[in-house]
Backbone of each chain as nested JSON, in Angstrom:
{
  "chains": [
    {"id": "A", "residues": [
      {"number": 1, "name": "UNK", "atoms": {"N": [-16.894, -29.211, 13.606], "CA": [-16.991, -27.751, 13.734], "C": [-15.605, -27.104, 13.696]}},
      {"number": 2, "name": "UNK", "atoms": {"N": [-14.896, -27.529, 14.46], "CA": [-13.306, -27.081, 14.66], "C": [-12.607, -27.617, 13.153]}},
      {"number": 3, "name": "UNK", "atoms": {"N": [-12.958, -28.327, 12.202], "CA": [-12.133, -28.798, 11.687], "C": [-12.858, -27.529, 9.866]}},
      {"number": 4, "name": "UNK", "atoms": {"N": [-14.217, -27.324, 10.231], "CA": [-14.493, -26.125, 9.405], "C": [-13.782, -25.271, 9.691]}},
      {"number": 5, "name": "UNK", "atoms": {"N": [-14.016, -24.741, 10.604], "CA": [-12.855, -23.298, 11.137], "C": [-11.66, -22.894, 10.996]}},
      {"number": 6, "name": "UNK", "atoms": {"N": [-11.303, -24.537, 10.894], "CA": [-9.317, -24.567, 10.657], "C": [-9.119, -24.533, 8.823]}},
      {"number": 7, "name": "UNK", "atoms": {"N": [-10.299, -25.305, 7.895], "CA": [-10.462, -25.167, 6.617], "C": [-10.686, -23.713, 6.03]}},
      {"number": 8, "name": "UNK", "atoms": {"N": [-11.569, -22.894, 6.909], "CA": [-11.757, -21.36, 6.336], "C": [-10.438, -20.864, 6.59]}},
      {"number": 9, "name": "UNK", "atoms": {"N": [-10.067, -20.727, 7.874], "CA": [-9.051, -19.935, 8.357], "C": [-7.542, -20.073, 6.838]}},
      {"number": 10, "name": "UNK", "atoms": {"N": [-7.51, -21.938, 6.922], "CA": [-6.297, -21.873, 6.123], "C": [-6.821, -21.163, 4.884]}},
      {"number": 11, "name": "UNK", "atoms": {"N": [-7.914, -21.405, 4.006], "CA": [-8.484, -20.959, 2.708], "C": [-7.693, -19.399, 2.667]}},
      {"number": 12, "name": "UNK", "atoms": {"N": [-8.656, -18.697, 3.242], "CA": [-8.397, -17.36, 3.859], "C": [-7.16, -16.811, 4.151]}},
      {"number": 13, "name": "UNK", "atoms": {"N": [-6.063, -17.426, 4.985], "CA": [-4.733, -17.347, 4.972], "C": [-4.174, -17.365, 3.792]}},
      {"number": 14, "name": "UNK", "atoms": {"N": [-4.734, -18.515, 3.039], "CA": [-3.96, -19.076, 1.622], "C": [-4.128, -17.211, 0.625]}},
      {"number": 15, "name": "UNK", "atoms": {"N": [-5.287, -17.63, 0.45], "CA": [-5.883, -16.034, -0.104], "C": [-5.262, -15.12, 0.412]}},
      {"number": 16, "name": "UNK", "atoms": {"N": [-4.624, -14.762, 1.473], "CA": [-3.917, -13.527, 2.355], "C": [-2.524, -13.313, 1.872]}},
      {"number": 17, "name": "UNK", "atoms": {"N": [-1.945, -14.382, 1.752], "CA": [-0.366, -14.679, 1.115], "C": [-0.688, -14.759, -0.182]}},
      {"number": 18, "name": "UNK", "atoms": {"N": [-1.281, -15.176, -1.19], "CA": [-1.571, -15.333, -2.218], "C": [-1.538, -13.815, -2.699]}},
      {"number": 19, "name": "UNK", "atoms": {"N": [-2.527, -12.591, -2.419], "CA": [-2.687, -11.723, -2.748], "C": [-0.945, -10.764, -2.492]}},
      {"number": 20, "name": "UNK", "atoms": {"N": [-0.765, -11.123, -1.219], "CA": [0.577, -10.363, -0.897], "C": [1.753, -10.582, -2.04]}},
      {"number": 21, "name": "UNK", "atoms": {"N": [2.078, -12.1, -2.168], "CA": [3.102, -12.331, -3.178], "C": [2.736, -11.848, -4.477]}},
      {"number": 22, "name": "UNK", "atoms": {"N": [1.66, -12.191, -4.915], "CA": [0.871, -11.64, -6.28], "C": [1.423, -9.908, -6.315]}},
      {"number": 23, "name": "UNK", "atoms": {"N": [1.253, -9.049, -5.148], "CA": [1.396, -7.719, -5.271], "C": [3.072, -7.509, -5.344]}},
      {"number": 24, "name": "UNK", "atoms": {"N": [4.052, -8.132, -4.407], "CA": [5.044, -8.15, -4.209], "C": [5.943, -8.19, -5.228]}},
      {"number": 25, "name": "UNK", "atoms": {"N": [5.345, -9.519, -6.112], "CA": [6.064, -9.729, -7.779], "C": [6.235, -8.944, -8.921]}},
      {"number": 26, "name": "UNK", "atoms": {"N": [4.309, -8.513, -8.7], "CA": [3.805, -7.863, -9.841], "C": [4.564, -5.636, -9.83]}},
      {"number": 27, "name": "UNK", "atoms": {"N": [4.238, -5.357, -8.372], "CA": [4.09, -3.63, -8.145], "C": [4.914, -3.301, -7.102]}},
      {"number": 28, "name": "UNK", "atoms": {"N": [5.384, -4.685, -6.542], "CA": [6.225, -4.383, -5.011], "C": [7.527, -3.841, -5.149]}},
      {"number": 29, "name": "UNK", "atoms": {"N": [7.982, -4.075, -6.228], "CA": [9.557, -3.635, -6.087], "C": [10.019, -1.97, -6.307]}},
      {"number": 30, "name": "UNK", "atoms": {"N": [8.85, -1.143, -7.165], "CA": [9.446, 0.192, -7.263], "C": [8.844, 0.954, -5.741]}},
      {"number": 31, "name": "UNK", "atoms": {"N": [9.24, 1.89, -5.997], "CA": [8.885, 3.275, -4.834], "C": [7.428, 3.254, -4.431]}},
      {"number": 32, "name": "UNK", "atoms": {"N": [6.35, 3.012, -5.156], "CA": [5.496, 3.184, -4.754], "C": [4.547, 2.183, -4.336]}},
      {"number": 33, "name": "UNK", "atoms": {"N": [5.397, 1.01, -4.771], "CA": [4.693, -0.441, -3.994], "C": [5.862, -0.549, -2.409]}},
      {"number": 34, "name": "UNK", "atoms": {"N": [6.263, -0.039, -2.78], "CA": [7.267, -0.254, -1.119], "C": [6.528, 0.91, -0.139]}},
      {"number": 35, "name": "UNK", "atoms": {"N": [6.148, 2.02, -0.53], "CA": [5.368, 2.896, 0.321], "C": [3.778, 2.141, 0.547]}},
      {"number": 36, "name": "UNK", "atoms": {"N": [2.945, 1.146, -0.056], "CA": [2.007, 0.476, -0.016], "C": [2.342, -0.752, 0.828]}},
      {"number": 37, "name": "UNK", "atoms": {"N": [3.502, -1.345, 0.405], "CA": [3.821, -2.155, 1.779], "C": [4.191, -1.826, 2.934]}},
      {"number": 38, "name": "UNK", "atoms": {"N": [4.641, -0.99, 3.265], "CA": [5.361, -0.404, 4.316], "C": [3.545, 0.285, 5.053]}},
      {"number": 39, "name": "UNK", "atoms": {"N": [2.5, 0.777, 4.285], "CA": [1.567, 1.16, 5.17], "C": [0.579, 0.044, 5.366]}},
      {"number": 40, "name": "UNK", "atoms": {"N": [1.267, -1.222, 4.506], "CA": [-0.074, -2.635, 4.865], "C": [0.411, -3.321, 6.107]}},
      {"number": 41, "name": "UNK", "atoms": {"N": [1.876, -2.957, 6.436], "CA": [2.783, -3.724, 7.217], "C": [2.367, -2.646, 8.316]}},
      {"number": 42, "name": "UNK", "atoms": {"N": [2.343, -1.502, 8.868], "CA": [1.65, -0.921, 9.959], "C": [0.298, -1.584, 9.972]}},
      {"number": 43, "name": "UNK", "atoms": {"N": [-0.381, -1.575, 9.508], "CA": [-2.108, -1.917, 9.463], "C": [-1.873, -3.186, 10.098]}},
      {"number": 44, "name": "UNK", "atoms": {"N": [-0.792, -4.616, 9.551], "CA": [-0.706, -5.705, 10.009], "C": [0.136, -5.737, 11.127]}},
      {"number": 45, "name": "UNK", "atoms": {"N": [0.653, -4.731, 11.8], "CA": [1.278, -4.858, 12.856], "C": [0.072, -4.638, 14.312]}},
      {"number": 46, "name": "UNK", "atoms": {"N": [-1.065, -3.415, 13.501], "CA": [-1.347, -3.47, 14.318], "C": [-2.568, -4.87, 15.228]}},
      {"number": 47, "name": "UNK", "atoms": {"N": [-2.341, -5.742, 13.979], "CA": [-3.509, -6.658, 14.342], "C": [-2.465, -8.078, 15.279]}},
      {"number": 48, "name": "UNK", "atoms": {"N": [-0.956, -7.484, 14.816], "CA": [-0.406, -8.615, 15.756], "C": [-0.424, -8.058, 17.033]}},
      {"number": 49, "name": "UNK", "atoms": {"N": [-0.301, -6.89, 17.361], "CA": [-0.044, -6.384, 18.662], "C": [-1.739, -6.714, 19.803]}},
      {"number": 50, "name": "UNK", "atoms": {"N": [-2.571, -6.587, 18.567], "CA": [-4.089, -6.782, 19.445], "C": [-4.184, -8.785, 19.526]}},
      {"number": 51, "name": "UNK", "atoms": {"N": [-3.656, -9.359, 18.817], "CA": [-4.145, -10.579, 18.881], "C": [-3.006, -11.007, 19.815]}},
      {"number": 52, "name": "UNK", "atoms": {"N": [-1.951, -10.307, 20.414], "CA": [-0.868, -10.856, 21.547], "C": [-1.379, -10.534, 22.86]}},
      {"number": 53, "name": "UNK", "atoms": {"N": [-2.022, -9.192, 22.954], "CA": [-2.605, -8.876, 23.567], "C": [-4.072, -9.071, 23.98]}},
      {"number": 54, "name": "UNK", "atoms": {"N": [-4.385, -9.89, 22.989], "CA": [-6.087, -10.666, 23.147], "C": [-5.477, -12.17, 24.267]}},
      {"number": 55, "name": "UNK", "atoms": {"N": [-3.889, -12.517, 23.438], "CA": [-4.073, -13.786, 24.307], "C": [-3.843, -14.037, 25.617]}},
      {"number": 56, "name": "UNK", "atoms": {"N": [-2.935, -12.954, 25.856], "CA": [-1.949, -12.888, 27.319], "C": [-3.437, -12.87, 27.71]}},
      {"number": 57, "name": "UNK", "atoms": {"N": [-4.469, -11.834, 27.804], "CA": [-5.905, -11.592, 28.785], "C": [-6.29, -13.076, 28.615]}},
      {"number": 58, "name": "UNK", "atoms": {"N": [-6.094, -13.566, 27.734], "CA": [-7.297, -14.996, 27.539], "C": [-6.309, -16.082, 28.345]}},
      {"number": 59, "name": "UNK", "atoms": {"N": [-5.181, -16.15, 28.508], "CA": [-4.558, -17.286, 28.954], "C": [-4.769, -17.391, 30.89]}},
      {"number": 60, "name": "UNK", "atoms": {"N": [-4.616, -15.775, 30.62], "CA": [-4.374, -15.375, 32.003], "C": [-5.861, -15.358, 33.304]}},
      {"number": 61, "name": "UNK", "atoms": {"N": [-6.516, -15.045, 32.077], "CA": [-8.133, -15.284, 32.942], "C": [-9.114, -15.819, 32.536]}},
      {"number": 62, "name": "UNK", "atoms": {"N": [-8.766, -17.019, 31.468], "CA": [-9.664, -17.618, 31.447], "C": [-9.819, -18.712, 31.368]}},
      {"number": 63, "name": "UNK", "atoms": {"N": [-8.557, -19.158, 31.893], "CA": [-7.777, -20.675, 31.649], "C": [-8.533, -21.679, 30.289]}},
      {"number": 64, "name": "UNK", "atoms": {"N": [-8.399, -21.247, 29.238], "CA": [-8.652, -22.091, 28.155], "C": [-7.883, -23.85, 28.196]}},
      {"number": 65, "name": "UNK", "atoms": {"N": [-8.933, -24.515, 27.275], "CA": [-8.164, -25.401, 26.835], "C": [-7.147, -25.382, 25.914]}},
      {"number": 66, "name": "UNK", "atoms": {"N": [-6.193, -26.259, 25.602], "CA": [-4.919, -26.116, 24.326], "C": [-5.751, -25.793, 23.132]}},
      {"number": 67, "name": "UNK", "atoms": {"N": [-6.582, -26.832, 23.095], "CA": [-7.589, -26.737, 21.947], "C": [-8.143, -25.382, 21.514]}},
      {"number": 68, "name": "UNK", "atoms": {"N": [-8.623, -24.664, 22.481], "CA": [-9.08, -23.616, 22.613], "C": [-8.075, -22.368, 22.181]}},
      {"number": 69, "name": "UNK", "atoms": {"N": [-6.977, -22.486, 22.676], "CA": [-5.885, -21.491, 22.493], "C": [-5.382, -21.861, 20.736]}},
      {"number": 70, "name": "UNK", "atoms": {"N": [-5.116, -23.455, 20.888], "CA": [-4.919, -23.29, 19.551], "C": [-5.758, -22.594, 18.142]}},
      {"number": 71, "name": "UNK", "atoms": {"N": [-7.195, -22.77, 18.623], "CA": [-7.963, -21.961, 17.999], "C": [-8.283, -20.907, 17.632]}},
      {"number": 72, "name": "UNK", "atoms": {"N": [-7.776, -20.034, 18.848], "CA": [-7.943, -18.603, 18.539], "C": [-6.713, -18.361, 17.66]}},
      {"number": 73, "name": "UNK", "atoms": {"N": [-5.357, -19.127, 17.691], "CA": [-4.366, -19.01, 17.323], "C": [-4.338, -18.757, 16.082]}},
      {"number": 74, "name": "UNK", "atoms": {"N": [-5.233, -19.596, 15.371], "CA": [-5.261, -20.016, 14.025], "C": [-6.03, -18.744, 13.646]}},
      {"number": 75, "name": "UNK", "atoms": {"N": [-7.013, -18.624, 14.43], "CA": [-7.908, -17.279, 13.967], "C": [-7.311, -15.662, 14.047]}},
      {"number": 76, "name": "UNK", "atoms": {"N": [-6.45, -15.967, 14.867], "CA": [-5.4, -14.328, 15.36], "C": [-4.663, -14.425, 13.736]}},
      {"number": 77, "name": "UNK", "atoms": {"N": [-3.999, -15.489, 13.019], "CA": [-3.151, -15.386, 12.357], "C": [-3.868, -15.161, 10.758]}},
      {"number": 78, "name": "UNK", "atoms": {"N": [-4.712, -15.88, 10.886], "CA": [-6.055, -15.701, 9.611], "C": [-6.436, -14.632, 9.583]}},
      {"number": 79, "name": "UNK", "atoms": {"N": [-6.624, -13.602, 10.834], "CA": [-6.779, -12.28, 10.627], "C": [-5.734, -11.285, 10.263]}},
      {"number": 80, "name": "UNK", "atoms": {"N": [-4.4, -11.548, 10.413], "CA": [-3.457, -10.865, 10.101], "C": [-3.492, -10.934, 8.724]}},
      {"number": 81, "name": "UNK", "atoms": {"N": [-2.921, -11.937, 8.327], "CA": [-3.04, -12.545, 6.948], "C": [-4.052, -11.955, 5.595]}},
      {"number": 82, "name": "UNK", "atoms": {"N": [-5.501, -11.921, 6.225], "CA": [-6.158, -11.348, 5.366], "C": [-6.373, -9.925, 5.929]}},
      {"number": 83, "name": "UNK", "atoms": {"N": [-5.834, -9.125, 6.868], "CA": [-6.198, -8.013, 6.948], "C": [-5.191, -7.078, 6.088]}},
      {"number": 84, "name": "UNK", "atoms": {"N": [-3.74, -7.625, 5.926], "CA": [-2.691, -7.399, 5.0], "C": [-3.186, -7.515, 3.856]}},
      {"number": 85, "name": "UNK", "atoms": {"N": [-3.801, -8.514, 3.363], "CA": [-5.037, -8.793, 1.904], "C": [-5.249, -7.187, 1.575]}},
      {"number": 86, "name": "UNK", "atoms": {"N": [-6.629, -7.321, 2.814], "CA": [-7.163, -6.253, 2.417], "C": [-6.712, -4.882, 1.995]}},
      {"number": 87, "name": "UNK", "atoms": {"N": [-5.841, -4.442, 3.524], "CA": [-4.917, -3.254, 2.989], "C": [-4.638, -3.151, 1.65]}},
      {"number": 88, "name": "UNK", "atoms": {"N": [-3.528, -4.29, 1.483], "CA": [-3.326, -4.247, 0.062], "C": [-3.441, -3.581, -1.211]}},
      {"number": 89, "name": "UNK", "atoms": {"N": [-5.518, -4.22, -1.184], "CA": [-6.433, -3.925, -2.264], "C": [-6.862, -2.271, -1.742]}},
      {"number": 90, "name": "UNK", "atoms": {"N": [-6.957, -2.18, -1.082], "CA": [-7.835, -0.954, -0.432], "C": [-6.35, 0.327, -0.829]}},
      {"number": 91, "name": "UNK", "atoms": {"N": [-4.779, -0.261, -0.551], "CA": [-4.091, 1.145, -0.864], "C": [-3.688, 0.968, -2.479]}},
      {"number": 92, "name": "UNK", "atoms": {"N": [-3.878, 0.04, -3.177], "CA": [-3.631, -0.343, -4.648], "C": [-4.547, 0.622, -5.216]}},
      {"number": 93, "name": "UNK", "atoms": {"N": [-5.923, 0.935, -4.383], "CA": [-7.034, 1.821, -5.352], "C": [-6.707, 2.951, -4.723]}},
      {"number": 94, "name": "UNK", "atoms": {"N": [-6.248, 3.401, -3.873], "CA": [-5.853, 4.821, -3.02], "C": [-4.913, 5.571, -3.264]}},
      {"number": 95, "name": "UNK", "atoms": {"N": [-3.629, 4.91, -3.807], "CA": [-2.462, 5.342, -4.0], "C": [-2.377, 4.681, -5.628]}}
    ]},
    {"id": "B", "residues": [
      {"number": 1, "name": "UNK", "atoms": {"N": [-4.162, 30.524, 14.6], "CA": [-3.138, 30.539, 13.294], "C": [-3.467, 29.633, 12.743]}},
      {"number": 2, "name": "UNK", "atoms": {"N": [-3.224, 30.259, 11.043], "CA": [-3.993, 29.576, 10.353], "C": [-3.241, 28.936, 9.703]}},
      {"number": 3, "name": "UNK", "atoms": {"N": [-3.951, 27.438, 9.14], "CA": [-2.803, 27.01, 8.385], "C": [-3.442, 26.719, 7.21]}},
      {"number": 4, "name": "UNK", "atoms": {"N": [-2.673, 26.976, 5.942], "CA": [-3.104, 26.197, 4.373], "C": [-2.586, 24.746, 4.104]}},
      {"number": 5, "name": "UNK", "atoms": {"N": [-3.417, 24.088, 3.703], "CA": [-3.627, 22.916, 2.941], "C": [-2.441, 23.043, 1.373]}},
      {"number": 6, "name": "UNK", "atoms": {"N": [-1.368, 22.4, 1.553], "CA": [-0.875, 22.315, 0.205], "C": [-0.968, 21.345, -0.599]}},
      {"number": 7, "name": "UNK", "atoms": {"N": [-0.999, 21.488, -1.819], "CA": [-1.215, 19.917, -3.281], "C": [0.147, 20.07, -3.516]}},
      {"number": 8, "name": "UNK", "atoms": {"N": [0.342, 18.758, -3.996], "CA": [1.715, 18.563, -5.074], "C": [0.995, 18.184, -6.434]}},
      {"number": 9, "name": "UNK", "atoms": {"N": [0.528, 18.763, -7.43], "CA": [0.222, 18.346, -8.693], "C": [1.057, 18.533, -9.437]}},
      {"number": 10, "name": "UNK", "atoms": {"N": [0.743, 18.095, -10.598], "CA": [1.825, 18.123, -12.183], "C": [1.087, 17.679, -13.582]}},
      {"number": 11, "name": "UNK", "atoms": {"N": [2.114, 18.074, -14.58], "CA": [1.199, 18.257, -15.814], "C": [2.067, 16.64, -16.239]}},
      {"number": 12, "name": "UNK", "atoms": {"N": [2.048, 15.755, -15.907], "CA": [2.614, 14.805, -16.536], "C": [1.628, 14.067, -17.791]}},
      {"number": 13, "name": "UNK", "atoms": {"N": [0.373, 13.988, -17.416], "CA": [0.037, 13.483, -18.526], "C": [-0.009, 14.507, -19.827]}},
      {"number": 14, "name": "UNK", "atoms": {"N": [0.067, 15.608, -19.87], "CA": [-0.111, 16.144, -21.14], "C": [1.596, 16.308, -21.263]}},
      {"number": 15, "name": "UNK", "atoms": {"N": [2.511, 16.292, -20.899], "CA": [3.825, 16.055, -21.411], "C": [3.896, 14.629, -21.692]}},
      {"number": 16, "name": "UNK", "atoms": {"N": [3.292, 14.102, -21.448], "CA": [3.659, 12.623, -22.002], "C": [2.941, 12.69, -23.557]}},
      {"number": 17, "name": "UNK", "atoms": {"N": [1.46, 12.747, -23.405], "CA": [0.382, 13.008, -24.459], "C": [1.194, 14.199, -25.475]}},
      {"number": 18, "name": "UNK", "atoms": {"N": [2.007, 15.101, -25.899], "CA": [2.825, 15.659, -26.306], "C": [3.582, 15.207, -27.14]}},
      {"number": 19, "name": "UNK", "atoms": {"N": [4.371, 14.289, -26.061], "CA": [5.236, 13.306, -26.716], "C": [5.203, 12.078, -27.302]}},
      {"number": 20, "name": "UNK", "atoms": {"N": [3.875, 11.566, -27.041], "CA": [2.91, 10.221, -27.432], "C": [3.401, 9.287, -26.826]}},
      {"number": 21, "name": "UNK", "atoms": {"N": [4.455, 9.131, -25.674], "CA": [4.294, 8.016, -25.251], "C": [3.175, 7.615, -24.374]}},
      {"number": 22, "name": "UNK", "atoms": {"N": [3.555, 6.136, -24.126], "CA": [2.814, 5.171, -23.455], "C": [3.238, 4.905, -22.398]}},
      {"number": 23, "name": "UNK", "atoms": {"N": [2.567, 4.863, -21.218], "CA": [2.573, 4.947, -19.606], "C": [3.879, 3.513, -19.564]}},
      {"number": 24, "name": "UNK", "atoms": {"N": [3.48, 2.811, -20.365], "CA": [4.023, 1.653, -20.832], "C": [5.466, 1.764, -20.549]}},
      {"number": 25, "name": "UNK", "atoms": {"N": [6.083, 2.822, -21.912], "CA": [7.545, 2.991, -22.236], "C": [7.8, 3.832, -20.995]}},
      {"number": 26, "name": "UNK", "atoms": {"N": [7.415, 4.766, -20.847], "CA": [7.847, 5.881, -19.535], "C": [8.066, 4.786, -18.046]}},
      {"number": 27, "name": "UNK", "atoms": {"N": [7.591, 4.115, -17.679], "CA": [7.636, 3.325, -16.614], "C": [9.015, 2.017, -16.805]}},
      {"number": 28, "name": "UNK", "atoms": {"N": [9.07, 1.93, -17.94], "CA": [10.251, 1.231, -18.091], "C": [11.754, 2.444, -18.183]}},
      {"number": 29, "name": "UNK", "atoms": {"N": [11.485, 3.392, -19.199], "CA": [12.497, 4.509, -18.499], "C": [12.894, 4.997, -17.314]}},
      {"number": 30, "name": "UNK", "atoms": {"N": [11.715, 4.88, -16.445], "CA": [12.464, 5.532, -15.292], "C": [12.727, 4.294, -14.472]}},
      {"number": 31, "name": "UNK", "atoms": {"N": [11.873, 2.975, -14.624], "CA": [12.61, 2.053, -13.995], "C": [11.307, 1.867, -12.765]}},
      {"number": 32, "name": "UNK", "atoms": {"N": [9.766, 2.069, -13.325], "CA": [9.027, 2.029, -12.357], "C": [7.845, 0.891, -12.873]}},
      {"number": 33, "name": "UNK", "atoms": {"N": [6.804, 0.522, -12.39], "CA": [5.633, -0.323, -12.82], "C": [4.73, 0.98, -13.498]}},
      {"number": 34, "name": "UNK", "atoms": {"N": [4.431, 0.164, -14.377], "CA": [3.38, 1.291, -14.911], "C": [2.457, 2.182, -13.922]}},
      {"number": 35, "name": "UNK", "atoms": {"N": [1.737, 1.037, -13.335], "CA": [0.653, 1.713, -12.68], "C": [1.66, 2.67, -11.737]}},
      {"number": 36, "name": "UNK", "atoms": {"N": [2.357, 2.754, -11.461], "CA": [3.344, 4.397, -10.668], "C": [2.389, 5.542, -11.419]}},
      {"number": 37, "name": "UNK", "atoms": {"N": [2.903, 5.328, -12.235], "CA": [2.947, 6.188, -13.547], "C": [1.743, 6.763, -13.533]}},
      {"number": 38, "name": "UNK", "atoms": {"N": [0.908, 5.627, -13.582], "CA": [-0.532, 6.184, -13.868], "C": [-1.206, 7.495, -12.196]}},
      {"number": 39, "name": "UNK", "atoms": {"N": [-0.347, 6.556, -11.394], "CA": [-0.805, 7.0, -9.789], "C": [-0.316, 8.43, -9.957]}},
      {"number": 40, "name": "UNK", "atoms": {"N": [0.772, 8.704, -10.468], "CA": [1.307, 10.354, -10.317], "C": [0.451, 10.507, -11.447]}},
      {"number": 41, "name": "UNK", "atoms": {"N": [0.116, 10.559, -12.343], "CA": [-0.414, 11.346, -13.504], "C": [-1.556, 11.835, -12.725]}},
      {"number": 42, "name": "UNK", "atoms": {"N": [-2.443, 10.614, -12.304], "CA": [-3.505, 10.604, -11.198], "C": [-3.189, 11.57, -10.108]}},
      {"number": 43, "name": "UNK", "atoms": {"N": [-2.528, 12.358, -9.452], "CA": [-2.197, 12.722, -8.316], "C": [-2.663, 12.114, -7.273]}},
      {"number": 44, "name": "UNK", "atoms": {"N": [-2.55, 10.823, -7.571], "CA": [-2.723, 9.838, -6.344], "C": [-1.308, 9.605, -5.495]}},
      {"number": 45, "name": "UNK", "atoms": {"N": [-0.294, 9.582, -5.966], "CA": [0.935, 9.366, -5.425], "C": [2.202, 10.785, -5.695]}},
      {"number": 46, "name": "UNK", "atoms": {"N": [2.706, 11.139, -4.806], "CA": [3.926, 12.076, -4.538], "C": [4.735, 11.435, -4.877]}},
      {"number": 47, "name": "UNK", "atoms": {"N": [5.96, 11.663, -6.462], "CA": [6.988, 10.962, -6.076], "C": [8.119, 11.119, -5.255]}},
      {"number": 48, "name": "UNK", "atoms": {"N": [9.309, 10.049, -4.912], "CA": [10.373, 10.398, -4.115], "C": [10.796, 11.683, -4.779]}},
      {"number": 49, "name": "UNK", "atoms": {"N": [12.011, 12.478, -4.571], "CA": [13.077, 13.668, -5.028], "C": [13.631, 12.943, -6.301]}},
      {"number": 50, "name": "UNK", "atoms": {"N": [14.177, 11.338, -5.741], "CA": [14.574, 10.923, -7.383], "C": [14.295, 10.836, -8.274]}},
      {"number": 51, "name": "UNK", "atoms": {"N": [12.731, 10.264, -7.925], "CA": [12.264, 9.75, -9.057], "C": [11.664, 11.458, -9.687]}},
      {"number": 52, "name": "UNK", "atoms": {"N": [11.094, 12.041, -9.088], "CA": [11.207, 13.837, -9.639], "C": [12.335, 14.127, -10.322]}},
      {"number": 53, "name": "UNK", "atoms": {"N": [13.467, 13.533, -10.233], "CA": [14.79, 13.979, -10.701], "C": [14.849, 13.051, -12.229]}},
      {"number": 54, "name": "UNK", "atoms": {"N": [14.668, 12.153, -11.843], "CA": [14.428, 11.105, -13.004], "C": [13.908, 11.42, -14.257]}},
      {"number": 55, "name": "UNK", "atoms": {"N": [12.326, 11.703, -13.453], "CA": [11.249, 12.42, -14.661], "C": [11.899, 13.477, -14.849]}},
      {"number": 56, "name": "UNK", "atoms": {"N": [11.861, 14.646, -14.387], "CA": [12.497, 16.225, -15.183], "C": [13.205, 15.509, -16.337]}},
      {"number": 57, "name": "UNK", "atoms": {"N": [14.249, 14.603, -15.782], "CA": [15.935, 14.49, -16.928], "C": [15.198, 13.98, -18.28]}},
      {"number": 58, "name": "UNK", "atoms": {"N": [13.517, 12.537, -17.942], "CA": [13.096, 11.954, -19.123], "C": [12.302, 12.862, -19.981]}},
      {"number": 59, "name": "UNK", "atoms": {"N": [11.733, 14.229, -19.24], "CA": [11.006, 14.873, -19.958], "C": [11.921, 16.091, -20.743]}},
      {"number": 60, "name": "UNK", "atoms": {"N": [12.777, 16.098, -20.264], "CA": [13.776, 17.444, -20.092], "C": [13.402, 18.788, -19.961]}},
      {"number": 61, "name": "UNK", "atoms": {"N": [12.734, 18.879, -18.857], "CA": [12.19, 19.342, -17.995], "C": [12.851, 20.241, -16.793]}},
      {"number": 62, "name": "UNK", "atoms": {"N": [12.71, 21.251, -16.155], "CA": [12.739, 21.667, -14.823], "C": [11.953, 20.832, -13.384]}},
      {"number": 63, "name": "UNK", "atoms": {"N": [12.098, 20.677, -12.739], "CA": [11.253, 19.848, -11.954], "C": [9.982, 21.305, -11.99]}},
      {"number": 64, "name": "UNK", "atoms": {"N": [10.187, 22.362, -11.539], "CA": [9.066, 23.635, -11.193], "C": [8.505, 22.948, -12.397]}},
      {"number": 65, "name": "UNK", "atoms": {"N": [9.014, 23.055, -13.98], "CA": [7.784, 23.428, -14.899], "C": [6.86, 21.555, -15.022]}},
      {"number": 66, "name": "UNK", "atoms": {"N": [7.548, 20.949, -14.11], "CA": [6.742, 19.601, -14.06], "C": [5.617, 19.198, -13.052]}},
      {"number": 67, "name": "UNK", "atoms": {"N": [6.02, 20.399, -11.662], "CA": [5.514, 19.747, -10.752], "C": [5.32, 21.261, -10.179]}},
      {"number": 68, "name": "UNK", "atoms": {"N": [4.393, 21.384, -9.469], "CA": [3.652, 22.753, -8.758], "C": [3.375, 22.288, -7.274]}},
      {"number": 69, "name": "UNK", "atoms": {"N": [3.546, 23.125, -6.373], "CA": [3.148, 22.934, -4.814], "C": [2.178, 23.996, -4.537]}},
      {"number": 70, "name": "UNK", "atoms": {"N": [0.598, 23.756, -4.847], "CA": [-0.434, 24.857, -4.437], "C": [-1.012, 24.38, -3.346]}},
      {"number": 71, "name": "UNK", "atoms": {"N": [-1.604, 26.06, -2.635], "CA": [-2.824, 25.99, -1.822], "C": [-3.823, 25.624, -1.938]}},
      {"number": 72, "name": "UNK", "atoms": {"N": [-4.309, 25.103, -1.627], "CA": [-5.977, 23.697, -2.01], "C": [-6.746, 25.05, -0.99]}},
      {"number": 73, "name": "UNK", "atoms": {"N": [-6.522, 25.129, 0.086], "CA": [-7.835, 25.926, 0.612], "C": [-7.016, 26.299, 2.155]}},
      {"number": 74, "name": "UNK", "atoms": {"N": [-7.699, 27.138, 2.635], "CA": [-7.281, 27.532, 4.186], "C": [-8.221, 26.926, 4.931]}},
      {"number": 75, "name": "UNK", "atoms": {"N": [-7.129, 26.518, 5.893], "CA": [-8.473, 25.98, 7.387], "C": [-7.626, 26.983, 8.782]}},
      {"number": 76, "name": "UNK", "atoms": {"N": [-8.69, 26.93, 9.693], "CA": [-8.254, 27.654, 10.952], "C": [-7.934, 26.659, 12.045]}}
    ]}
  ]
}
């Protein structure tokens, strides 16, 4: 079960960086891919600030296992990863 | 007090269409990815002051007769 979870997560990650460098190479370097990064990089800040703040509550009251922490770990970072994805695609058709 | 809603639009695609270029060549003139290009034609994207400065010089142009700042509508 854990070892599916860690296979999506990386897939998904892979796909998250994949799409970023793809944009970075291709649209990132003039004015208006730097204003698209600069608002995917708020969007992904704000998912680091909730998944630091998901863990401090989880370490602190709910005494997890390592296992456990490492898990969400993988999943806090899989969400960053592809939520930057998404932005991405979502300000590529907006802007 | 009321405030208006302002647009930044512009006639870029029919000065380009004018001149027959291709989103293509213009994006390598000013030193941008095409799709820029397409995004301002689109009034999907505001450009910086430079790149406004840029375009006027490639179109030879005024920035006013390139680019207009209207009222879209009043809200209260």
């Amino acid at each position: 079960m854990m070892i599916a979870i860690y296979l999506i997560c990386i897939l998904l990650a892979a796909y998250g960086i994949g799409v970023y460098i793809n944009f970075t190479v291709s649209e990132g370097k003039d004015e208006r891919g730097k204003a698209i990064l600069a608002k995917v990089a708020q969007v992904a800040f704000v998912f680091i600030c909730l998944g630091f703040s998901f863990h401090l509550i989880f370490i602190e009251f709910f005494s997890p296992t390592v296992e456990q922490v490492r898990t969400s770990m993988t999943l806090w970072m899989c969400l960053v990863f592809v939520s930057n994805a998404i932005s991405i695609i979502i300000q590529r058709k907006k802007m | 007090m009321k405030k208006s809603e302002r647009v930044l639009s512009n006639n870029l695609y029919l000065l380009r269409a004018e001149k027959r270029w291709t989103q293509k060549y213009v994006a390598e003139q000013l030193g941008v990815t095409r799709q820029t290009i397409h995004s301002l034609e689109a009034n999907k994207y505001n450009p910086s002051l430079v790149l406004a400065f840029d375009i006027s010089q490639l179109y030879e142009k005024s920035i006013d007769e390139i680019f207009s700042y209207e009222k879209k509508g009043e809200r209260e």
